[in-house]
Residue, then its C-alpha position, 0 to 999 in steps of 0.5 A: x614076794x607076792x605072799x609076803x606083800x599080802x601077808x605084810x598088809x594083813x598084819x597092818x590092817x589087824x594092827x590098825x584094828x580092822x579085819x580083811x575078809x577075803x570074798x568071791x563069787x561062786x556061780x554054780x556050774x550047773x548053770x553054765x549053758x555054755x556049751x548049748x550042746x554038750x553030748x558030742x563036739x559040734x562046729x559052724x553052727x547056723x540057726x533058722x528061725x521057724x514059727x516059735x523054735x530056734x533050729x540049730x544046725x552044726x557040722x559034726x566033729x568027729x576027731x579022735x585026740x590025736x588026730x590033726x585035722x577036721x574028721x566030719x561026715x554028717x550034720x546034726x540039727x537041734x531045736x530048742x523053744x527058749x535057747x536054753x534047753x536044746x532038743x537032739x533030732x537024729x541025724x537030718x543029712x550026711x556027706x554020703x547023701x551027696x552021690x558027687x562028693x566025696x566027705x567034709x561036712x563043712x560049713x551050711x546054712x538052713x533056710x525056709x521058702x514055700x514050705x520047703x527047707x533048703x540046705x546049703x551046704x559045703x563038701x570036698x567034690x569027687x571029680x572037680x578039685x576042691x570043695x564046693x556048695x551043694x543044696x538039699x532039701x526037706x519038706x521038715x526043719x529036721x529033715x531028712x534031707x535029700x539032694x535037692x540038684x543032683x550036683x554041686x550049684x558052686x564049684x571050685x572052678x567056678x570063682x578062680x579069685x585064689x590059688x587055693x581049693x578051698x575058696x568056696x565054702x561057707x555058704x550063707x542065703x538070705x532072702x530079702x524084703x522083696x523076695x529075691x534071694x542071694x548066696x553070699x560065700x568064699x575063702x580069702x575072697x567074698x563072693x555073692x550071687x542072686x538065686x532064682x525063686x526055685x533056690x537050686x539055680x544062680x540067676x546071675x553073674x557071681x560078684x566079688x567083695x572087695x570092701x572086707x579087710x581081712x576076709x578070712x572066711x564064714x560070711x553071715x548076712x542079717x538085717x537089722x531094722x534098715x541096716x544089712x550086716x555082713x559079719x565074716x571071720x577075720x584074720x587067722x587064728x579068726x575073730x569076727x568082724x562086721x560091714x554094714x549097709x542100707x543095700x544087701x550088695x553093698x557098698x559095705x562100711x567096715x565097722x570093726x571086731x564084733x567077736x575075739x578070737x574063740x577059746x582053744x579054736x583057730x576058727x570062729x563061725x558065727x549065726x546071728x539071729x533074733x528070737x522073741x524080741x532078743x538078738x543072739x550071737x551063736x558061735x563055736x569055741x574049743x575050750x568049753x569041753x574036755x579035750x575040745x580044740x580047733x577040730x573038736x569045737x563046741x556051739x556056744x550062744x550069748x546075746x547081742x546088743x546094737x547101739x543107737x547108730x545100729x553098730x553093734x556092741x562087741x559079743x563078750x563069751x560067757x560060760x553062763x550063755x543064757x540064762 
């Protein structure tokens, strides 16, 4: 019925003596930046901001096709001076660098302080049910990297906010204006806690966030002139969704969907950063590859925009990426 329609309404427009002239748009799929990393599947992409390079750290996924579930062993770092042309670096860091672990290289985060480069990173631990969070450490962005505590600083055992193991994972560390660092982490609950200036210890009582409706998992913490954000995948199959507040340990305003649910992924993790006088959003998504998915992801980047009350605009997911 549908040809008939279209072909009814071409012989009208002859008739009348005017031509249809059907037209579209070709873009050329040598300029689809995304995904940015395109040799291997990589997922939970963190980025660092150091000097004049942009350090892209990933979890490796490693799963065969028919293999269900979450095969990573290692994390892969990349580099890049213009967040179009990524540089590979071999492998900075690997679960077995973590004599207390026993696998899952899952979510992490990179930051820089005094010169040295400190890993948050999360695993499954050998002997304490669950994952935890582990740190290590390098004197190079692109590592290697070796164990900087000798143990995990978060263990399951640790928060007791739910009844699965998995609670605490998906670390993320910032350092404030005023030089005091916090680590803000969790599953189902948000959990943050202060680190002292050495970056291997908790300098506090760790505390729960309870202003975050639909907290899933993968916090994120950035500011933005006098605004902190706090971003987090909500719900599941996950989108991303975003708080804000003039003080990094809240009170936190929920202001909506930042980001919807990534392509062929029940997962999306997401690192903001800025870069040159540019905002981006770089996340992961399972249908930007041949046989990607929900265990086979990769990192994609598009840019961000706030509006003039410091909301920010919603990311749309673009094959073209930057351009």
């Amino acid at each position: 019925m549908k040809n008939l329609i279209t072909s009814l309404s071409l012989l009208v427009l002859i008739a009348s003596g005017k031509t249809a002239v059907a037209q579209s748009t070709q873009i050329d799929p040598a300029k689809f930046n995304n995904p940015i990393i395109k040799d291997q599947y990589t997922g939970d992409p963190a980025a660092l901001v150091y000097k004049d390079k942009v350090y892209l750290y990933a979890g490796h996924d490693e799963a065969p096709k028919d293999f269900h579930f979450y095969k990573m062993n290692e994390w892969v770092v990349y580099s890049s001076s213009d967040m179009k042309k990524w540089e590979s670096h071999p492998v900075p860091l690997k679960t077995t660098d973590f004599a207390w672990a026993k696998g899952d290289a899952w979510a992490s985060q990179v930051i820089e302080r005094n010169g040295k480069f400190y890993w948050y990173v999360t695993v499954e631990h050998g002997s304490v049910n669950g994952k935890a969070i582990g740190i290590a450490v390098s004197d190079s962005p692109t590592g290697p990297f070796k164990d900087a505590l000798g143990k995990a600083l978060i263990t399951n055992d640790m928060t007791k906010f739910s009844d699965i193991s998995w609670d605490d994972i998906d670390p993320t560390v910032y350092i404030d204006t005023d030089g005091q660092a916090y680590l803000f982490w969790g599953n189902t609950a948000c959990h943050y806690a202060k680190l002292k200036e050495n970056m291997i210890e908790l300098d506090g009582p760790i505390h729960h966030i309870k202003e975050l409706p639909h907290f899933t998992e993968a916090p994120w913490i950035h500011k933005h002139k006098n605004w902190y954000y706090l971003s987090y995948a909500y719900e599941f199959p996950e989108k991303i969704a975003y708080a804000m507040s003039k003080s990094i340990t809240g009170p936190w305003e929920f202001k909506g969907i930042l980001n919807e649910i990534a392509g062929n992924s029940n997962t999306n993790h997401q690192s903001i950063i800025e870069f040159k006088g540019q905002s981006y959003f770089i996340y992961h998504n399972g249908a930007t590859q041949p046989d990607g998915g929900s265990f086979r992801r990769s990192v994609c980047v598009d840019k961000l925009y706030y509006n003039k009350d410091g909301t920010m605009k919603r990311v749309v997911m673009t094959s073209e990426g930057i351009q």
